[in-house]
Structure formats: structure tokens, C-alpha cells
FIKOLMAR-690670 format. One record per residue (C-alpha): x, y, z. Coordinates in steps of 0.5 Angstrom, whole numbers, padded with zeros to 4 digits, always signed. Layout:
<atoms>
XYZ...
</atoms>
This chain:
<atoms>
-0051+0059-0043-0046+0054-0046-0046+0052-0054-0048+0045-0055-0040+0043-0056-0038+0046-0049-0045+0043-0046-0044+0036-0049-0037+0037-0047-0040+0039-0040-0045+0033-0040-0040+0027-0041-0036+0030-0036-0042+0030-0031-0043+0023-0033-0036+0020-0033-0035+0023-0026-0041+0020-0023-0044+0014-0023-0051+0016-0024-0055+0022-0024-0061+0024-0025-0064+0029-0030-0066+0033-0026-0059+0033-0023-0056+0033-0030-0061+0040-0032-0060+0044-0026-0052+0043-0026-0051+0045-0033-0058+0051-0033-0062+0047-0038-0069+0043-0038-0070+0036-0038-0072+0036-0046-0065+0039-0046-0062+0034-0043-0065+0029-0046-0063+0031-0053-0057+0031-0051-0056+0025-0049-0058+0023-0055-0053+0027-0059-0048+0023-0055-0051+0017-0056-0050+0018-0064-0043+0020-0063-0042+0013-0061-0043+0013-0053-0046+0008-0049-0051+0011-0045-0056+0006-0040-0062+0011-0037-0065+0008-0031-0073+0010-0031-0076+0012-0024-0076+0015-0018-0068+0013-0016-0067+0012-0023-0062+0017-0029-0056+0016-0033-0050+0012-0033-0045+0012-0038-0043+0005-0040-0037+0002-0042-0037+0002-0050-0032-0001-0055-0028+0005-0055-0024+0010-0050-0028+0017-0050-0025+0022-0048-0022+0022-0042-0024+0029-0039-0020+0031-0032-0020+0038-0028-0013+0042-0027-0012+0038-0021-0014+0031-0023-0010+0033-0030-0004+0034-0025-0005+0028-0020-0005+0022-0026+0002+0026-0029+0006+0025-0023+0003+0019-0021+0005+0016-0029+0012+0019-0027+0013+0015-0021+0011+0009-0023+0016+0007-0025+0018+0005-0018+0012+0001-0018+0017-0006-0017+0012-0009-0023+0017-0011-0029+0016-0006-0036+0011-0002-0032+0016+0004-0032+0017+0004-0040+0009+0004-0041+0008+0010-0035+0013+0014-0039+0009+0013-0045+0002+0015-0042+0006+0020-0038+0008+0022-0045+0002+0023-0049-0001+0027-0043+0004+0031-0042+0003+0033-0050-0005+0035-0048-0004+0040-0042-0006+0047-0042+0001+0051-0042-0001+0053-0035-0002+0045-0032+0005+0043-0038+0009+0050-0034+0007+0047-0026+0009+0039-0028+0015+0043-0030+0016+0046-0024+0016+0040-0020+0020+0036-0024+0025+0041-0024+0027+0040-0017+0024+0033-0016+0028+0027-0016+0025+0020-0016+0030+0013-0014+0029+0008-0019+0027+0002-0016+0032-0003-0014+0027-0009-0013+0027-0015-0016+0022-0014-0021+0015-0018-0020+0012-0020-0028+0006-0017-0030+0002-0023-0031+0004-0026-0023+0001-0020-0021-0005-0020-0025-0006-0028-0023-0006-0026-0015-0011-0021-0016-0016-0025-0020-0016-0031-0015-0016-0025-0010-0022-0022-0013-0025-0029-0014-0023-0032-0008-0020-0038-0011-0015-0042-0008-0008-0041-0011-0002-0046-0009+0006-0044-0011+0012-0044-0010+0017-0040-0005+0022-0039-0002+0023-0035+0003+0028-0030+0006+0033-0036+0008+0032-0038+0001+0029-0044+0003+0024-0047-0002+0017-0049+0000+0010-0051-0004+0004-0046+0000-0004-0047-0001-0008-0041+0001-0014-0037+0001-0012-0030-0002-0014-0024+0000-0010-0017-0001-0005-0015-0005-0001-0009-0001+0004-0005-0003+0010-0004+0003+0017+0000+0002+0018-0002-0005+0015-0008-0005+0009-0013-0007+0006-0018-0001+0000-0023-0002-0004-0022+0005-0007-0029+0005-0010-0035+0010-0004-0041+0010-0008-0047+0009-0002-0052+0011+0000-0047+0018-0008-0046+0020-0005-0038+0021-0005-0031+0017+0001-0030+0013+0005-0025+0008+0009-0027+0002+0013-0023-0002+0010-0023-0009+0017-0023-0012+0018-0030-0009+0012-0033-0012+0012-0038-0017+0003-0039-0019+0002-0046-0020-0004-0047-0024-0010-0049-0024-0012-0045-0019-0016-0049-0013-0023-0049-0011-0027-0043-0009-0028-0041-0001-0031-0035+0003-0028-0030+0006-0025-0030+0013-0024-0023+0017-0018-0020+0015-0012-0020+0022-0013-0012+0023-0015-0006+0020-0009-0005+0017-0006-0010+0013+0000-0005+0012+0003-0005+0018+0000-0012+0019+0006-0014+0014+0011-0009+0016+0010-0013+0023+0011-0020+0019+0017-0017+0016+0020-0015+0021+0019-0021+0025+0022-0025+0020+0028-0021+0021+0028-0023+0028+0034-0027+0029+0032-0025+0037+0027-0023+0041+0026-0022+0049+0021-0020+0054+0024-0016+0059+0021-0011+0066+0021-0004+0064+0022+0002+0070+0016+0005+0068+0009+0006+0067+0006+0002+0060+0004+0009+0056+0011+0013+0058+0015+0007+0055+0009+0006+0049+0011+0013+0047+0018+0011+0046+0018+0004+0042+0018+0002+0034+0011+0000+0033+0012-0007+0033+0014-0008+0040+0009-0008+0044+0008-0006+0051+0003-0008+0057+0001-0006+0064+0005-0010+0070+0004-0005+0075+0003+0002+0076+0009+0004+0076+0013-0003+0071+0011-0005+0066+0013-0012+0061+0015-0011+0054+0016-0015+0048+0022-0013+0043+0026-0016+0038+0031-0015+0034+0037-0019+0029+0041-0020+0036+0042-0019+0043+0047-0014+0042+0042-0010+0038+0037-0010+0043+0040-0008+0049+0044-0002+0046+0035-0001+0044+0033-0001+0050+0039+0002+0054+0036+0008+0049+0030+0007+0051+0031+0013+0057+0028+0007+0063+0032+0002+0067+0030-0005+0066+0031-0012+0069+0033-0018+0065+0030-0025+0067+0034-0030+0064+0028-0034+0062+0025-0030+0058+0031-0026+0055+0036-0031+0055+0044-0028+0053+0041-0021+0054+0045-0020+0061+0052-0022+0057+0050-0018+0052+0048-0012+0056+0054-0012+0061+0060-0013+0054+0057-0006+0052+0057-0004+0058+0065-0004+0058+0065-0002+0051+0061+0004+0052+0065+0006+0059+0072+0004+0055+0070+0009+0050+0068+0014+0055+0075+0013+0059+0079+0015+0052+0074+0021+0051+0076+0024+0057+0084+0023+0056+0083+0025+0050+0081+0032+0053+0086+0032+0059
</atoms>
């Protein structure tokens, strides 16, 4: 059986990873009875922690939030998780958050066990992580984003958008998602009647926030890729629907994520592509392993472009093979 310290140790512990247990639960896991545990709980609470007991069937303890940091108890694998996750923090894109990470990260470190302090080393020894070259968004925005998130209140701020022109928007704010480096505001634009993505860093709040609203349904389950195809798009200077010689699941198994493909015969199929220019998609879809047909109407310049890197390609060609002879 532990001593009382180890199993007062052992019970906050319990407490701090759950956010209930009952008595019972508590005794069974720590080989005491109820009256044990009990008296413990009142030790803790002498020493100062917040313990709320629920009476009943469905009730226990919980450990409340007091006036001070307890003791923050963490296994191995919990202590190293919070470790490297403090090291890279740094490429977070929140301004100041590296300098406060290497502090935590710091103050950690000193409290390993030598076996956990030896395993970071190990890792950092032959890891390397890229400092973050964003533009760094100040922590306070972040903090003003989430809690209109959180409270679902509108918010109205200023923009500018990736041709840097500037504009004033009024949305519903629903998530933060971090994507590639950078913070985006996934919100409902009031003005433009449609889900949008923001870059953070571009944000300007303007106070006071709006009136309160409810929540709509976000556009997708997954709002990352959901603003990684908003990205994209707006660097899709060009865009094109074309004819593909082959079945919608063979040419889906070959395109980015952010195409999209449907069934228009058995054996055809139409896709939906973009990119920065005609040039760049043809030489795409030429990668694509399919013949493709081009119809001027839903994909305007894309036959030019195709035919002069046709020769391009077949020019480069002919002098491959002189070279050789």
C-alpha cells in the first residue's frame, strides 16, 4: 500500500486527469476504502485544494480551479508530449510566444527525471525546427478572434486581402484553424451572403464587437482542407473545365485534392482544375497520363497554351536526341 504522501500524490493525480470520480472509483484505484479516501480528500483540502464532492448515485469529486497552480502531475509520456510541443512552439505565427515557450520549456526541462531529460536530448540532438517566417499575428487579435468565436458575437475589421487591396468585413465568427504556418478565421460573410477564410494576420478587430448570433453549419467537416481549398482558389489566377479520357475514380486517383472530378460516361470523365495559369495547367494535365479534349468555352486559352508547349517540349526533345548522335 503507498504511504500517505505517495497516495496523496496518487489522488490529485487521479483528480487532475479526470474530470470526476466517484469514491468507489477513487478506493479501488489507489487499494484504499471510502473512509481512506475521504480523509484524504480532506488533507488536500487543507493544503489549500479546491475539491467540489457531488453526493448521489452519478455523483464524486472533482477538482476545482483555485487560487493558485497545484502541482501539475504528468506521466513520462505526457511529461515529453508538453516538452516538444514547448519547442515548437515557436513556429506557432503568434508574436512573443517563442520567447514564452522557451521559458516554460526551461522551467520543464529542469524538473525531468534524468531518464525523460536523457530522451528530450536524444531528439533535439538530431532534430531541427524552421523558425517561422510568417508574419506574426499579435497576441491579443488572436485572443479577441477566439472570444467572439467562443461567444458568437459578430466582429467587424478591416482587410486586406492577398492583392492587398483593403476592405471592411462583418461576419459570424466560428473557428480558428491553423494551416501551414499560418492562422485563418473561418467565419459566415455577412456582406457576401457565403463562407469565407481570413488570413489572421491581415485582420485589423474593430470594437465594439456586434450583436450576438446562432450558429450556422460549418461548410464541411473539415474545415482545414476547406481553407486550404479557399487558399488555393484565390491564387487561381485561371481555372478550366475540360473532358478527360478516363473513368471519374482513375483520373480522382491522380489529381490534387482541390480539383474536382465527375462521372460523364463510362469511360470520360469532366474535371474541374485550376491554377495560376493556362500554361501551368496544361503542362498538369499533360502529367496527368489521359488525353483530354479542350472546349474553348469552358476553358478559354488552354489550347493556345497547350500547342506552345507542345513545341516547347518537342523542340527540347530534337535537341536531347542531337546531342546524342
Amino acid at each position: 500500500m503507498l504511504d500517505t504522501a505517495a497516495r496523496l500524490l496518487r489522488l490529485l493525480s487521479l483528480l487532475q486527469a479526470h474530470q470526476q470520480l466517484s469514491g468507489t472509483a477513487l478506493a479501488d484505484r489507489l487499494g484504499v476504502s471510502n473512509r481512506t479516501v475521504r480523509a484524504d480528500i480532506d488533507r488536500l483540502r487543507t493544503l489549500g485544494y479546491d475539491i467540489d464532492a457531488t453526493p448521489g448515485v452519478s455523483g464524486g469529486y472533482r477538482l476545482g480551479a483555485g487560487s493558485a497552480l497545484p502541482p501539475l502531475l504528468l506521466d513520462d509520456n505526457e511529461a515529453l508530449a508538453v516538452a516538444i510541443g514547448l519547442r515548437t512552439a515557436a513556429g506557432s505565427g503568434v508574436a512573443e510566444i517563442g520567447e514564452h515557450a522557451h521559458s516554460a520549456a526551461t522551467k520543464l526541462e529542469r524538473l525531468l527525471p534524468a531518464r525523460l531529460r536523457h530522451r528530450l536530448a536524444t531528439l533535439s540532438t538530431v532534430a531541427e525546427t524552421v523558425p517561422s517566417q510568417r508574419d506574426p499575428i499579435p497576441a491579443d487579435t488572436l485572443h479577441t478572434i477566439a472570444a467572439v468565436c467562443r461567444t458568437c458575437e459578430q466582429l467587424r475589421f478591416d482587410y486586406r486581402d492577398h492583392h492587398r487591396e483593403p476592405s471592411v468585413r462583418r461576419v459570424e465568427p466560428h473557428r480558428l484553424v491553423h494551416v501551414s504556418g499560418r492562422w485563418y478565421l473561418v467565419a459566415y460573410d455577412l456582406d457576401r451572403d457565403d463562407w469565407r477564410s481570413f488570413r489572421v494576420d491581415r485582420i485589423h478587430p474593430r470594437t465594439p464587437t456586434g450583436p450576438r448570433f446562432a450558429p450556422r453549419e460549418l461548410p464541411g467537416p473539415d474545415l482545414p482542407t476547406f481553407v486550404t481549398r479557399g487558399r488555393m482558389a484565390a491564387l487561381w489566377n485561371y481555372r478550366a473545365r475540360v473532358i478527360v479520357t478516363a473513368p471519374a475514380e482513375a483520373v480522382a486517383a491522380r489529381i490534387p485534392s482541390l480539383w474536382s472530378v465527375e462521372p460523364r460516361t463510362e469511360e470520360t470523365s469532366l474535371l474541374d482544375a485550376g491554377a495560376p495559369t493556362p500554361e501551368l495547367l496544361a503542362a498538369y494535365l499533360g502529367a496527368l497520363g489521359f488525353d483530354f479534349h479542350i472546349n474553348p468555352d469552358t476553358a478559354p486559352g488552354l489550347a493556345n497554351a497547350s500547342a506552345t508547349l507542345a513545341k516547347r517540349y518537342a523542340h527540347a526533345a530534337e535537341r536531347g536526341e542531337s546531342t546524342q548522335t
